[in-house]
C-alpha positions in Angstrom: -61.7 -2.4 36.9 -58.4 -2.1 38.6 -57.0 -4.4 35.8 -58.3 -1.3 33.3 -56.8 1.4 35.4 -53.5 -0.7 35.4 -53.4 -1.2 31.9 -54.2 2.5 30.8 -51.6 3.9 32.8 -49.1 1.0 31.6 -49.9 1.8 28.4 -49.7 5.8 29.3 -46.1 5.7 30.4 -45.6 4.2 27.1 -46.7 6.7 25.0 -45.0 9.3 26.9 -41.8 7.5 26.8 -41.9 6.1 23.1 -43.2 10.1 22.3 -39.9 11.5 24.3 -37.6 8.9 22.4 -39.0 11.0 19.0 -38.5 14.1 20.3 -35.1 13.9 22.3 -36.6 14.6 25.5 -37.1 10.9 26.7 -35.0 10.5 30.2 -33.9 7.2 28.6 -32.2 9.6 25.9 -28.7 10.6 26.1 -27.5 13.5 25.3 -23.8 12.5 24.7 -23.2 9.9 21.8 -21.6 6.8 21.6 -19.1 8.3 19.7 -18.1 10.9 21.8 -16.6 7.9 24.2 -14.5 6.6 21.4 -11.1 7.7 22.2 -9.1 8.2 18.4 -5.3 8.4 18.9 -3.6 9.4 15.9 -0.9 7.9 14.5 2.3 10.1 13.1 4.8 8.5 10.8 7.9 9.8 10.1 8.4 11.1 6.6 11.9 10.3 5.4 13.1 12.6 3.0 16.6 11.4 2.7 18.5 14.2 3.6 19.1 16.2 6.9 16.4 19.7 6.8 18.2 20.6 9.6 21.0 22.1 7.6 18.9 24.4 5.2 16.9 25.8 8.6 18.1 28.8 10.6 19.5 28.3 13.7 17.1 27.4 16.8 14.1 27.0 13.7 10.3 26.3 15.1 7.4 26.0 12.9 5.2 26.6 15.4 6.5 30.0 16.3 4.4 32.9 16.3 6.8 35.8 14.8 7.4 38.5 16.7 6.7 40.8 14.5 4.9 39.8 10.8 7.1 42.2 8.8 10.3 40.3 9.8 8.5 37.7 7.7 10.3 37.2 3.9 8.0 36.8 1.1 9.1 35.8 -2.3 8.9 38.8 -4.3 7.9 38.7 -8.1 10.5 38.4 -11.1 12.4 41.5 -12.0 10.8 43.5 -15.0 12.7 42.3 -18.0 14.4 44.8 -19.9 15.1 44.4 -23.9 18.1 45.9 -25.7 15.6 47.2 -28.3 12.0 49.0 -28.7 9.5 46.6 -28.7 7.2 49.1 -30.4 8.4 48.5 -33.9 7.1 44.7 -34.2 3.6 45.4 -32.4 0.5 46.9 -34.5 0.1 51.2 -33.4 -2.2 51.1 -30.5 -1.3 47.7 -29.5 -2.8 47.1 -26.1 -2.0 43.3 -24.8 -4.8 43.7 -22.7 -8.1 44.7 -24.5 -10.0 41.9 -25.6 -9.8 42.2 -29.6 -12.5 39.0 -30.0 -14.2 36.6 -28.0 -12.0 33.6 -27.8 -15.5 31.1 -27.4 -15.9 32.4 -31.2 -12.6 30.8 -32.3 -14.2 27.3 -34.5 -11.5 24.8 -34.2 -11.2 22.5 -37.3 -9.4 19.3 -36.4 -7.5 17.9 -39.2 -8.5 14.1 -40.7 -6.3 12.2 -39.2 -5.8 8.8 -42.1 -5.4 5.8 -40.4 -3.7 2.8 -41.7 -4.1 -0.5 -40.7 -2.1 -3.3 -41.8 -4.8 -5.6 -42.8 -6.9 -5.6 -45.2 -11.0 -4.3 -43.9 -12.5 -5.7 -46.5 -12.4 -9.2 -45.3 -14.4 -8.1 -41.8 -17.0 -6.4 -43.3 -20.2 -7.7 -45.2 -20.2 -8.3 -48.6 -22.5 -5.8 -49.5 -21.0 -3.2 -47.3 -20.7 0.2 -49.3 -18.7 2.7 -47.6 -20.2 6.7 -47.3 -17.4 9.2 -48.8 -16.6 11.7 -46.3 -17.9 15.3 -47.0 
């Protein structure tokens, strides 16, 4: 009887063990991973770029720097507006606007051209002997 008893409660533990291991709430379960431990040191080469980029920087340069103040920052600015020495209007269609969409450009069917290829042997001697060619439409 008290071999029963021992064995049911053995086998008890078990079950509540194995059950915790599933759920994460075994007290054999961890709740920092192995790779958490693993310690990764990374590794910063150099780049080389064969010239001194301390003579195009300003003067006491930082990367990391915060600015100050953000408007001091320069942007590149767009082009200039180009200005022709004549009136474009004469050489566009009246009511030419480059922006309205005149067609739908997925209607355009391209048709590519039959490109003839040559070859500099003769075919005829690789293909059967009662090969008849299809003329093309």
């Amino acid at each position: 009887m008290r071999r029963e008893i021992l064995t049911g409660i053995i086998g008890l533990v078990f079950s509540v063990v194995a059950l915790g291991a599933q759920t994460g709430n075994s007290p054999l379960h961890s709740d920092q991973n192995e790779t958490d431990k693993v310690i990764y040191i990374e590794e910063v080469s150099p780049v080389d770029l064969g010239f001194d980029t301390a003579l195009y920087l300003p003067e006491g340069f930082d990367p990391y720097a915060i600015p100050e103040n953000i408007m001091d920052v320069s942007f590149i600015e767009d082009e200039a507006k180009i200005q022709l020495d004549f009136d474009v209007e004469q050489y566009l269609p009246k009511h030419f606007d480059p922006y309205k969409k005149y067609f739908d450009m997925n209607s355009i069917q391209f048709i590519e051209e039959e490109e003839v290829i040559e070859f500099d042997f003769e075919i005829q001697e690789y293909l059967p002997a009662d090969f008849i060619s299809v003329p093309a439409l």
